[in-house]
PLY file of the C-alpha trace (Angstrom):
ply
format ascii 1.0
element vertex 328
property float x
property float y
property float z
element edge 327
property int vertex1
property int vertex2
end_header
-78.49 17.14 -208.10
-82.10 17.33 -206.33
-80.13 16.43 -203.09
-77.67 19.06 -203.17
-80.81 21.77 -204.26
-83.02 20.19 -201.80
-79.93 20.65 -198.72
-79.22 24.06 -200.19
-82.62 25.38 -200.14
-82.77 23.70 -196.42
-80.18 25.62 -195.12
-82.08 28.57 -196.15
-85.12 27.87 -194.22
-87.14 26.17 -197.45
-88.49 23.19 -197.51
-89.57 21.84 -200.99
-93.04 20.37 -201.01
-93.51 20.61 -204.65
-91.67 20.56 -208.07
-88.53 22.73 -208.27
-86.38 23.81 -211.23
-83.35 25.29 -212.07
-83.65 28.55 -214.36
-80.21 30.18 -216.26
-81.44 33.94 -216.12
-79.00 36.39 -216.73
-78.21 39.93 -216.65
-80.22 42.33 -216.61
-82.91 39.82 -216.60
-81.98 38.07 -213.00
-81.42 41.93 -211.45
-85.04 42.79 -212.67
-86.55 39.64 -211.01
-84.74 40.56 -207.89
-86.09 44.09 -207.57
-89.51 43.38 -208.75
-89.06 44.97 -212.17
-89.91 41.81 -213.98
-93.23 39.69 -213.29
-92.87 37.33 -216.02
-90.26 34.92 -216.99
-90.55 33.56 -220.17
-89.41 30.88 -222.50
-88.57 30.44 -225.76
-88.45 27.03 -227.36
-88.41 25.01 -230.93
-89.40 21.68 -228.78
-91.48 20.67 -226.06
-89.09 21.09 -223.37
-89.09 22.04 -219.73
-90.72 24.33 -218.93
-93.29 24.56 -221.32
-96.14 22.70 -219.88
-94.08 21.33 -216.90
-94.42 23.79 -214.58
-96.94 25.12 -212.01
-98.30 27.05 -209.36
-96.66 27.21 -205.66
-93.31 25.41 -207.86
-89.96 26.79 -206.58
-87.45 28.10 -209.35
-83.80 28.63 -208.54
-82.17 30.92 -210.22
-78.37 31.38 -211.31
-76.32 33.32 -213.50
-74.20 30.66 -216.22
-71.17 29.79 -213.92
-72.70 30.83 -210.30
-74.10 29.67 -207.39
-77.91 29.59 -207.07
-78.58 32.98 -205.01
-81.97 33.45 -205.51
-85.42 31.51 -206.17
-89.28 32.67 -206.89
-92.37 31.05 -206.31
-94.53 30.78 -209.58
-97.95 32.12 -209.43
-99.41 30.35 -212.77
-98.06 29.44 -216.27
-99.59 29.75 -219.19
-97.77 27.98 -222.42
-98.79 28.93 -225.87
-97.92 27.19 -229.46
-96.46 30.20 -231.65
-97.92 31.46 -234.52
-97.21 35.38 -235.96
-100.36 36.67 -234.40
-99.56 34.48 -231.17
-95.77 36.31 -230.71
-97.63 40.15 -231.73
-99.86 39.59 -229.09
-97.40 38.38 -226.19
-95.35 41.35 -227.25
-98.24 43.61 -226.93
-99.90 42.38 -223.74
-96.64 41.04 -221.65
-93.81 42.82 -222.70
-93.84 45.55 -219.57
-94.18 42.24 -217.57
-91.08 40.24 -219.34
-88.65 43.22 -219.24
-88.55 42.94 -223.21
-88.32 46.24 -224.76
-86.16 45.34 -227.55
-87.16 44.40 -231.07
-84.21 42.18 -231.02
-85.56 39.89 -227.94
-88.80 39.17 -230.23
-86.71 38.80 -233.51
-84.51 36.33 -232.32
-88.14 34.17 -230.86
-89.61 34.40 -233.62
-88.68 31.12 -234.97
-89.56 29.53 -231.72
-92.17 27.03 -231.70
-93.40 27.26 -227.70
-93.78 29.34 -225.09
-93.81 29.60 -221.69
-95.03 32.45 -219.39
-94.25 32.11 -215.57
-95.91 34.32 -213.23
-93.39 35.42 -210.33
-95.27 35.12 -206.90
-92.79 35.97 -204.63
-88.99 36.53 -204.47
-86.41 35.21 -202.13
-82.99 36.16 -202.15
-81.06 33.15 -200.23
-78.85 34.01 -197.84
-76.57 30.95 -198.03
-76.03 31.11 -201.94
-75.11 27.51 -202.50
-73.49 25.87 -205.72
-74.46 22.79 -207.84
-73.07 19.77 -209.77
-74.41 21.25 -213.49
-72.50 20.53 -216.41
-74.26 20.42 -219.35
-76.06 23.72 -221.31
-79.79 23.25 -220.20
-80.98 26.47 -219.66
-84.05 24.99 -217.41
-83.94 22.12 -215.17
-87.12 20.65 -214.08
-87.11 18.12 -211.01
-90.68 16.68 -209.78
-91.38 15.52 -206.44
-92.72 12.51 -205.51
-95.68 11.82 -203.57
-95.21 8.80 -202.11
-98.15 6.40 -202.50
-97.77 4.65 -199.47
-96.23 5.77 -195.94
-95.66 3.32 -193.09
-94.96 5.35 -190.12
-93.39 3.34 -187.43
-94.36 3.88 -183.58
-93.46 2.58 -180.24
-91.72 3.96 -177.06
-88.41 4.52 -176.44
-86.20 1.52 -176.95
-88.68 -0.61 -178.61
-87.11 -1.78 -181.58
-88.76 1.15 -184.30
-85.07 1.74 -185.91
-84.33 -1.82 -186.34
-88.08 -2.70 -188.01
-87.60 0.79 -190.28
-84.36 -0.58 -191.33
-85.57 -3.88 -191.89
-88.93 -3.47 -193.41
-87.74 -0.87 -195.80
-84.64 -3.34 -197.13
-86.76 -6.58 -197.73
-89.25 -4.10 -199.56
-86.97 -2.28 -201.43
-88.82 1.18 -200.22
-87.17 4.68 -198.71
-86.33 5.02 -195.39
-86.73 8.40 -193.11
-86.78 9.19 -189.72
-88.98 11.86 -187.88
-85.89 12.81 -186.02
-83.70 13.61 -188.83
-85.39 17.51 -188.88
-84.34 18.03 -185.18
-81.33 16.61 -185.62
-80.56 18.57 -188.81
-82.19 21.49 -187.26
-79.38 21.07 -184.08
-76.64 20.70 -186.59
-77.25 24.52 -188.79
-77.55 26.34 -185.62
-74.49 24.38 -183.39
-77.18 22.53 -180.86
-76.33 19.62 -178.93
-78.23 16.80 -179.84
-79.17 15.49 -176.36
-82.81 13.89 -176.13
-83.55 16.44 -174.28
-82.60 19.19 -176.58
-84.55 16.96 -179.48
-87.74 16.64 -177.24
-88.00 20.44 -176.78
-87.22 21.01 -180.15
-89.65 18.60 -181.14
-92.36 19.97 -179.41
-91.64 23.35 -180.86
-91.32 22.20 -184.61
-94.91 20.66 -184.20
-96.58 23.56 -182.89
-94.95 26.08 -185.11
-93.72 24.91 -188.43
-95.58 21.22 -188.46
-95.83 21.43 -192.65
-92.31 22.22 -193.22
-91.27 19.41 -190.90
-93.51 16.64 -192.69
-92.69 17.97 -196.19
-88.96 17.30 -195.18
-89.47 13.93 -193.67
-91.43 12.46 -195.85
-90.36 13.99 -199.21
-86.86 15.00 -198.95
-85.97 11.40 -198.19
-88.06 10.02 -200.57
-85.40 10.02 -203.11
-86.92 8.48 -206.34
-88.87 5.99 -204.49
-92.73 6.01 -203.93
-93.19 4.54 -200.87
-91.31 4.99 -197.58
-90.70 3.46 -193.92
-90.73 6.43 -191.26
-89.69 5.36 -187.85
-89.92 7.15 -185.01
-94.18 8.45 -184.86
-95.03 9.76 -181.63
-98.07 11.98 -181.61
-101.25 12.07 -183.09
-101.53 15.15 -184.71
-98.25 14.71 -186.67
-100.13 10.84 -188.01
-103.91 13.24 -188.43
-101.69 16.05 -190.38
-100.20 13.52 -192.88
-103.40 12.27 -193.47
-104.56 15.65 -194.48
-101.51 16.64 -196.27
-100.99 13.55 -198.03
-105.18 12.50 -198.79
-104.83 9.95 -201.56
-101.64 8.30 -199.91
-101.78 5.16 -198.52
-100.95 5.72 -194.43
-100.05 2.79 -192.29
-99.30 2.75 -188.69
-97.04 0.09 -187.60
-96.32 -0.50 -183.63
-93.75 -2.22 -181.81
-94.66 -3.89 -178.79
-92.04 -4.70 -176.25
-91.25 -5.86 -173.33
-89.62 -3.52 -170.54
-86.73 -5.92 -169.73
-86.11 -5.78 -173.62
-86.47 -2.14 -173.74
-83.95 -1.81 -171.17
-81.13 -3.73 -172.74
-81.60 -1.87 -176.01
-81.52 1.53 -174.36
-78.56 0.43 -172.16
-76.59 -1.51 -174.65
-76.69 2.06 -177.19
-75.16 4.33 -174.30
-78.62 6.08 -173.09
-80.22 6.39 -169.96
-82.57 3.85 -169.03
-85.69 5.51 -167.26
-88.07 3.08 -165.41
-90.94 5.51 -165.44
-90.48 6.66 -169.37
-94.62 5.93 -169.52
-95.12 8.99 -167.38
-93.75 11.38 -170.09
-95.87 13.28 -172.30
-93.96 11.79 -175.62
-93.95 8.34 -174.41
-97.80 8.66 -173.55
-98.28 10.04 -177.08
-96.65 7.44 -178.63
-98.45 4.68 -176.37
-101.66 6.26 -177.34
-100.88 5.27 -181.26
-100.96 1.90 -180.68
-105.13 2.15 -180.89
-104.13 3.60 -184.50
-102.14 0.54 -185.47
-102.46 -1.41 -188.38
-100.69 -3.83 -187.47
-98.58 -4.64 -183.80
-95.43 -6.17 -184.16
-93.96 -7.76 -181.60
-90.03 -7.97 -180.72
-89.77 -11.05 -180.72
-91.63 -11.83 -183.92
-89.78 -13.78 -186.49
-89.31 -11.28 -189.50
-90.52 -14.11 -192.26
-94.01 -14.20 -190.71
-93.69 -10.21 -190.42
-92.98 -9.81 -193.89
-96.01 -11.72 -195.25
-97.98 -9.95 -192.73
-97.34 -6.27 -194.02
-97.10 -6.92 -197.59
-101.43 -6.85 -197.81
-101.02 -3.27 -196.34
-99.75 -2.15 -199.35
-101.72 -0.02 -201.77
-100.88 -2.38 -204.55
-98.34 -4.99 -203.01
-98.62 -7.50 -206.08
-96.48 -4.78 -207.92
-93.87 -4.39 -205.78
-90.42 -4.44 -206.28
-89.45 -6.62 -203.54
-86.26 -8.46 -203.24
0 1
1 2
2 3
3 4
4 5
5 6
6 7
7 8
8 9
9 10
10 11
11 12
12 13
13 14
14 15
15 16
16 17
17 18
18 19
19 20
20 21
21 22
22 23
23 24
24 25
25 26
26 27
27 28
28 29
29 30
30 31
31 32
32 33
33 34
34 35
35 36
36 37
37 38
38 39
39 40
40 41
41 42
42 43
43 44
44 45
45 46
46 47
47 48
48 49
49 50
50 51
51 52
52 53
53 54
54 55
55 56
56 57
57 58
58 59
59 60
60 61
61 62
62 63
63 64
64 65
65 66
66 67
67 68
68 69
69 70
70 71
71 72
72 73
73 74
74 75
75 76
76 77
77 78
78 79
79 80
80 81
81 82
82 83
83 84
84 85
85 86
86 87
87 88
88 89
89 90
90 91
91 92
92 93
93 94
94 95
95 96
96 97
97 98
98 99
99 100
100 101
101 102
102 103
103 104
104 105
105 106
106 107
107 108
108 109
109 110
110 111
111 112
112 113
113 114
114 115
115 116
116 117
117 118
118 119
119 120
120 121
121 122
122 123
123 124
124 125
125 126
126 127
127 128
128 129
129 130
130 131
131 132
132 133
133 134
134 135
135 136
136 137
137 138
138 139
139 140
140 141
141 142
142 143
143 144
144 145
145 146
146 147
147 148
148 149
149 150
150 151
151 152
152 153
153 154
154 155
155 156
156 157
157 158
158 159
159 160
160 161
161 162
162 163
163 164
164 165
165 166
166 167
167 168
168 169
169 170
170 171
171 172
172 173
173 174
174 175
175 176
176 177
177 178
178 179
179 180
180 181
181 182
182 183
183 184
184 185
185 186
186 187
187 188
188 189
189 190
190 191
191 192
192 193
193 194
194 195
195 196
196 197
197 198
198 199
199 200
200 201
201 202
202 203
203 204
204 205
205 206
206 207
207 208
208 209
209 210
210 211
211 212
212 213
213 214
214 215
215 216
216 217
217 218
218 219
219 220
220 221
221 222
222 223
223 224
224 225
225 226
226 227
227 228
228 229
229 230
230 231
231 232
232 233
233 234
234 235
235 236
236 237
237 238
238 239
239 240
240 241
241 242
242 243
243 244
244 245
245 246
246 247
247 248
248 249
249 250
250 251
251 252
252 253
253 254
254 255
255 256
256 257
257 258
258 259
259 260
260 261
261 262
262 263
263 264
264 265
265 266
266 267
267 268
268 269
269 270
270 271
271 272
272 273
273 274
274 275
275 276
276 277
277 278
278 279
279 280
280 281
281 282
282 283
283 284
284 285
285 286
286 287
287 288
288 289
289 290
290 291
291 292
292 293
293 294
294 295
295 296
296 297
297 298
298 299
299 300
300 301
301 302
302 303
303 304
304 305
305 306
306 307
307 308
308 309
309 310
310 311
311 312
312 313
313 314
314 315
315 316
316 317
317 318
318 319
319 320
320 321
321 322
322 323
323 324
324 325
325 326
326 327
């Protein structure tokens, strides 16, 4: 289900970067969230279930009516969670009840056998554009789905041709870790608004992405791909600020840089034998210089040619703890 909200929210022009959860609000409750009427959503429960204590600031809740498509979402300011007691519930009702919408004695009545509570501050609302449905069944009135930080990224460099897919691929099999790709943003990017995904298209795009909306690009690559997986191979690293800004972004991840050296007879049968264009001065682009340059940020330099036994053995000590690996 995280997939579909993750693709939904996408197309919408939201990337997640941090938990997000599905809320059931209905009428009038959802309509006073939507015009600002309501600050506070709150929760009601006889067991320590999301969200009580499972939700913070900057998290993303989607909202839907039981039966509809998710149409809206807010950002949560803060969350405060409370165990309830008689004077706990008189004084939630006195202090928070503009703030909830709850003006009826029957909305306190019927919580007042409820053991916790939740109070989530609404930061900001946005009504989605692309309403998009998803695949829930069961009653759950709240949904909580936490994202993963990976705790270690191997980003993959190299020009043009080099190999980088083939290593991702590899690498991320044999060590049973997720796999991304820095172009899949472009490409998805070219796909919502019906662009042709020529590498020249992509390199403009590119270049555009990571001067204007760098974050939102790196949260995607690295975390929507991420599935349930901790650690990830990400081929296709070409500048340096996109390899500083990860290291910012991501400060107690583990962030390897992994080149491919190869030779330019190589390079040309690869780019040749996939349908490209071949172009003998590539070195003299900006991206291919960029992505040269990250070979003095290496870890470790594989080389074409290199058998992939003696690779493996060579990149499991770059792990941030490789002896508890999962490796097939």
């Amino acid at each position: 289900m995280l997939d579909v909200i993750r693709k939904g929210l996408l197309e919408n022009g939201i990337v997640v970067k941090n938990n997000v959860h599905v809320a059931i609000v209905n009428e009038p409750f959802l309509g006073y969230i939507k015009n600002g009427k309501k600050t506070i959503e709150s929760r009601f429960t006889k067991n320590k279930i999301a969200p009580y204590c499972q939700i913070s600031e900057d998290d993303i809740v989607c909202m839907k009516a039981a039966g509809r498509p998710i149409d809206s979402i807010f950002i949560v300011e803060k969350a405060q969670f409370y165990e309830n007691s008689p004077n706990t519930i008189r004084k939630i009702k006195k202090d928070f009840s503009e703030q909830i919408c709850a003006f009826d004695d029957t909305f306190w009545e019927t919580r007042e056998c409820k053991k916790f509570i939740s109070l989530i501050g609404i930061k900001e609302v946005i009504n989605l554009k692309k309403p998009f449905n998803i695949p829930k069944k069961d009653k759950r009135g709240w949904i909580r789905f936490e994202s993963i930080i990976p705790k270690d990224i191997f980003l993959i460099a190299g020009k043009i041709g080099s190999g980088k897919t083939y290593w991702a691929d590899c690498l991320a099999k044999q060590f049973n870790c997720a796999r991304s790709s820095f172009s899949s943003y472009i490409k998805n990017f070219c796909d919502i608004n019906g662009i042709v995904c020529s590498r020249e298209n992509m390199q403009n795009i590119g270049s555009n992405i990571i001067k204007n909306e760098l974050d939102n690009y790196l949260y995607y690559t690295l975390l929507y791909n991420s599935k349930d997986k901790n650690r990830i191979f990400v081929d296709g690293l070409r500048h340096e600020v996109v390899y500083n800004r990860i290291k910012e972004l991501f400060p107690k991840t583990n962030v390897v840089v992994i080149y491919i050296e190869c030779s330019e007879d190589q390079r040309k049968n690869n780019i040749l034998s996939r349908g490209s264009e071949y172009i003998k001065n590539a070195d003299e682009s900006l991206m291919e210089k960029g992505a040269i340059c990250l070979k003095e940020k290496a870890d470790y330099v594989i080389h074409y040619e290199d058998n992939p036994e003696d690779v493996f053995k060579s990149i499991l000590p770059l792990f941030s703890s490789y002896s508890l690996l999962d490796i097939n």
